[in-house]
MIVEX-414293 format. One line per 10 residues: number of its first residue (from 1); their letters; for each residue x, y, z of C-alpha. Coordinates in pm, 1 decimal, always signed. Example, Ala and Ser with C-alpha at 12.3 -4.5 7.8 and 13.67 -1.06 7.14 Angstrom:
BEGIN
1) AS) +1230.0/-450.0/+780.0; +1367.0/-106.0/+714.0
END
This chain:
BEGIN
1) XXXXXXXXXX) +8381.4/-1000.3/-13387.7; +8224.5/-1338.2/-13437.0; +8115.4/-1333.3/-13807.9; +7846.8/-1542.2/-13894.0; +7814.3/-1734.1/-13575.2; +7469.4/-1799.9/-13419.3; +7305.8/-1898.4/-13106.2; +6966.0/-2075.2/-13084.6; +6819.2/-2101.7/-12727.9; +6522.9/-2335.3/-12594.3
11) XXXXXXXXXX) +6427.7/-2192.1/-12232.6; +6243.9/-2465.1/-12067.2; +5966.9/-2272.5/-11807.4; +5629.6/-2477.7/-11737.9; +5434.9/-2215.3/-11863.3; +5339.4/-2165.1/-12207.0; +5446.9/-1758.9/-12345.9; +5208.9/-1524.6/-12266.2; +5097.4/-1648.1/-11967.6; +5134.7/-1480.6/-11717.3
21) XXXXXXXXXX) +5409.0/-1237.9/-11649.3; +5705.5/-1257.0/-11858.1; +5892.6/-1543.5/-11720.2; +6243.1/-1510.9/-11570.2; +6392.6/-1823.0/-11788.8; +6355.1/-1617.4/-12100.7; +6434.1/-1274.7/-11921.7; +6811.9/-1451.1/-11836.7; +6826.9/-1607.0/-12174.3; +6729.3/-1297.4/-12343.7
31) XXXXXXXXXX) +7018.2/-1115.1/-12143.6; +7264.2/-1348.3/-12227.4; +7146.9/-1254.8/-12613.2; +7228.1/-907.3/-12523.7; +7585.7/-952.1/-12454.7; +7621.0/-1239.2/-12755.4; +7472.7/-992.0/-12967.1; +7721.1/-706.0/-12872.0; +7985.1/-958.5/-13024.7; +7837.4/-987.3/-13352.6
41) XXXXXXXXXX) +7633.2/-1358.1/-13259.9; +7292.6/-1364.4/-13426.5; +6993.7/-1510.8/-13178.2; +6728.9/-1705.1/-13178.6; +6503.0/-1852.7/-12919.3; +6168.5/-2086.0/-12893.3; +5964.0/-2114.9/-12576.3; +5909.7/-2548.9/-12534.0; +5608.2/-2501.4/-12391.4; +5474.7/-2371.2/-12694.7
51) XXXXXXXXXX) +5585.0/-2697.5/-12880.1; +5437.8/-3044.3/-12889.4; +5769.9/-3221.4/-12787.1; +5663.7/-3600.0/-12788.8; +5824.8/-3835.8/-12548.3; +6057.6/-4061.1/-12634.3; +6444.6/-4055.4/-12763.5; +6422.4/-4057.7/-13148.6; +6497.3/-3743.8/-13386.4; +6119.0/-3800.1/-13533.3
61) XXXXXXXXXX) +5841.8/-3909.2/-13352.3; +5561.8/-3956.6/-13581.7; +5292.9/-3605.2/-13753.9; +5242.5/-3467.3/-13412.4; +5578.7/-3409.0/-13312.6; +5734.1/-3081.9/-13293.6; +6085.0/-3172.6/-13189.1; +6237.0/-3216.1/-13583.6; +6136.6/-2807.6/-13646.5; +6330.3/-2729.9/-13260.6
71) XXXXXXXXXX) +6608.8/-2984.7/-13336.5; +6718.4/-2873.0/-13661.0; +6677.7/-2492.9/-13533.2; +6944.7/-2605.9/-13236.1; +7153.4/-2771.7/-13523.4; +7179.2/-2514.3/-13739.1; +7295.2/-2297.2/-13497.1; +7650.7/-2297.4/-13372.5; +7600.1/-2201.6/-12977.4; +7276.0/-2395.3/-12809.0
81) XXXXXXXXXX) +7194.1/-2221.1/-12486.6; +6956.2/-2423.6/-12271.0; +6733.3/-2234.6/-12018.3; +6566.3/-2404.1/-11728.0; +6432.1/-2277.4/-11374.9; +6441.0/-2476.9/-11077.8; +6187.8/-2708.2/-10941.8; +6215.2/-2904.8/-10664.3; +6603.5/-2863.3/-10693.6; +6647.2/-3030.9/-11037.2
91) XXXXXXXXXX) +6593.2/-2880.7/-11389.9; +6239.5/-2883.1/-11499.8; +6040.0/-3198.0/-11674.7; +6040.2/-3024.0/-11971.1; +6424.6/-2925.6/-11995.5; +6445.0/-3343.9/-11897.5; +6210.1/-3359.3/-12192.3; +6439.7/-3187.0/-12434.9; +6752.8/-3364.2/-12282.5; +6594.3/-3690.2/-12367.6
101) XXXXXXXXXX) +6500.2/-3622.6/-12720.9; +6862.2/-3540.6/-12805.2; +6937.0/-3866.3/-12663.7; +6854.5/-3974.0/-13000.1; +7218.8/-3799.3/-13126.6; +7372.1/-4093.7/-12977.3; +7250.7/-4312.5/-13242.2; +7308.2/-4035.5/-13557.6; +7703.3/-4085.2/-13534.5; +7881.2/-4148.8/-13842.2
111) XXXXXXXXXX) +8112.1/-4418.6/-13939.2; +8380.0/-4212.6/-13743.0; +8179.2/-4143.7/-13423.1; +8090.2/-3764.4/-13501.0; +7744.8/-3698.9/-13354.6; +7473.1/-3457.2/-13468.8; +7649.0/-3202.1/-13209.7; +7991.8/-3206.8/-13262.8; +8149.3/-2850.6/-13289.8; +7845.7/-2689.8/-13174.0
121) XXXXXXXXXX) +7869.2/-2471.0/-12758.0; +7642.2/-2565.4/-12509.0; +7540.9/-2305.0/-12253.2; +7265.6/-2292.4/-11994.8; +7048.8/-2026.5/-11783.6; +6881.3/-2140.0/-11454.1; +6682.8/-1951.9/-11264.7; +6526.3/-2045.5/-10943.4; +6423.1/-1903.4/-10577.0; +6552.5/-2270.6/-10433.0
131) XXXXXXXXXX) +6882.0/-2409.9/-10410.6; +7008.4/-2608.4/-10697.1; +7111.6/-2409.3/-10966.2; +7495.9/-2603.8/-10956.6; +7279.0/-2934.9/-10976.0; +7087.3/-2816.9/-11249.7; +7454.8/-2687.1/-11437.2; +7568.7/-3037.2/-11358.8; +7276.7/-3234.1/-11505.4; +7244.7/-3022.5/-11822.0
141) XXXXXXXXXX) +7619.5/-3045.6/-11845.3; +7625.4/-3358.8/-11850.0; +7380.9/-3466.3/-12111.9; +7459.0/-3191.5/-12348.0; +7850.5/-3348.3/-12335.7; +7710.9/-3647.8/-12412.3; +7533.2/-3637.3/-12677.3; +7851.2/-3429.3/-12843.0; +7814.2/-3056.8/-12773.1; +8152.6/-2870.8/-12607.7
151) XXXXXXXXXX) +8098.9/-2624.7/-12287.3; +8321.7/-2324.9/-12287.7; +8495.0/-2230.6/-11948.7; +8203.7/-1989.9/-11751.3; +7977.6/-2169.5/-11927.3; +7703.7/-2147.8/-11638.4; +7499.5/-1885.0/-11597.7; +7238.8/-1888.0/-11278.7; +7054.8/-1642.8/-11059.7; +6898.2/-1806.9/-10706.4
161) XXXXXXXXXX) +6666.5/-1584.3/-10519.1; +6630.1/-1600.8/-10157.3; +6497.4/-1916.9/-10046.5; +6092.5/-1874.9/-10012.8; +6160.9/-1580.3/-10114.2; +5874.9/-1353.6/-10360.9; +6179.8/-1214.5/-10584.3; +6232.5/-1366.5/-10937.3; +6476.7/-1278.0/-11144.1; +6283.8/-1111.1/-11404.6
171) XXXXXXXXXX) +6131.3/-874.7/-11109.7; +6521.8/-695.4/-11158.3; +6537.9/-381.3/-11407.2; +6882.0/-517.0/-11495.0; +7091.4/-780.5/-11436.5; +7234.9/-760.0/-11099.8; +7589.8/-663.8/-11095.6; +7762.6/-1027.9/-11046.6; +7515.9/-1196.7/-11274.6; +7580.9/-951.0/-11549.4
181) XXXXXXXXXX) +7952.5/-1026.0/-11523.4; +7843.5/-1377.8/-11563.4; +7628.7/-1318.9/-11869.9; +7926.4/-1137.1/-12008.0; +8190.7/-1384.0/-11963.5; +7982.7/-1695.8/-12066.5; +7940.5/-1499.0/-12407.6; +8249.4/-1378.4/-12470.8; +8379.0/-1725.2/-12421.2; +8122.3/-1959.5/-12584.7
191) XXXXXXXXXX) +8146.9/-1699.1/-12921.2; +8513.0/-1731.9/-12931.8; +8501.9/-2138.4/-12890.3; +8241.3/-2123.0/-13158.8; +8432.3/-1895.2/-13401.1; +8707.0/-2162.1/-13377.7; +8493.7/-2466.2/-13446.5; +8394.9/-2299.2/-13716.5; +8734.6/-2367.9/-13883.8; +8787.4/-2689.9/-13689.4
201) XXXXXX) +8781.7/-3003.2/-13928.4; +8667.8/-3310.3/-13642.2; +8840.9/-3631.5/-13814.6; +8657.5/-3880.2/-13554.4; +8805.4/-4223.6/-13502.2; +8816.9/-4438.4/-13700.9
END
């Protein structure tokens, strides 16, 4: 069991909760908290929508901001699951939005180049009925590694409907067979990372 680990997760949808039906970014996220929570993880997750996340790549940006609240949540959690769906083959604006604000980690180093993220998992849900779902993994991947965060093996976890297809993901009772596997495996493997970070001292460089 994973005692005292946690997992925050921002899903990344253009739609703000509650409108509409429920949207298949959180449905995937919130089955990926089923299996993390069958090992013991505690979870957490904010819709971005919801927020006022200000442009621009600085931890604060001025009263109207919302990002501080979501980026200490993410930080004081030790597995950070971004969700995004798929528009026009590439991870939505907003997803880009929250990318870009973490950009700001970059500059938070210490003396010994330990970033804001360091020991933390990254993990991320797409969701889409358009190719691009390995783009998307690719992209988030990416930027989360930059700014400091480590990705477990298995670490993406995607569903892609048919292509103009009418099927979303959250239209499933349950997880389809091969994406449940996936769910299960990203957990399993991003709680046991984070578990050993946990006891991990990071010396830097000097």
């Amino acid at each position: 069991m994973s005692e005292n680990v946690s997992a925050f997760a921002i899903t990344c949808s253009l739609r703000r909760s509650g409108e509409g039906k429920p949207g298949s970014t959180d449905r995937m996220v919130e089955d990926l908290f089923k299996e993390l929570r069958d090992l013991g993880v505690s979870c957490d997750s904010a819709h971005a929508a919801d927020f006022n996340i200000m442009p621009g790549v600085s931890s604060d940006e001025g009263p109207d901001d919302d990002w501080p609240w979501l980026r200490d949540r993410l930080l004081s959690a030790d597995i950070f699951v971004l969700g995004t769906p798929v528009w026009l083959g590439q991870p939505s604006s907003i997803a880009k939005r929250v990318l870009e604000r973490m950009d700001a980690f970059l500059g938070e180093a210490d003396e010994l180049g330990r970033m804001p993220a360091l020991g933390k998992v990254g993990l991320a849900c797409v969701v889409g009925n358009e190719d691009g779902a390995h783009a998307c993994h690719a992209a988030l991947f990416q930027a989360l590694i930059d700014v400091g965060f480590t990705i477990p093996g298995n670490a993406g976890c995607y569903w892609v409907g048919e292509a103009m297809g009418s099927v979303d993901y959250a239209d499933h009772p349950a997880p389809p067979e091969k994406i449940a596997q996936s769910l299960k495996l990203a957990a399993s493997n991003a709680q046991n990372l984070a578990r050993y970070f946990r006891n991990s001292n990071f010396t830097g460089v000097a």
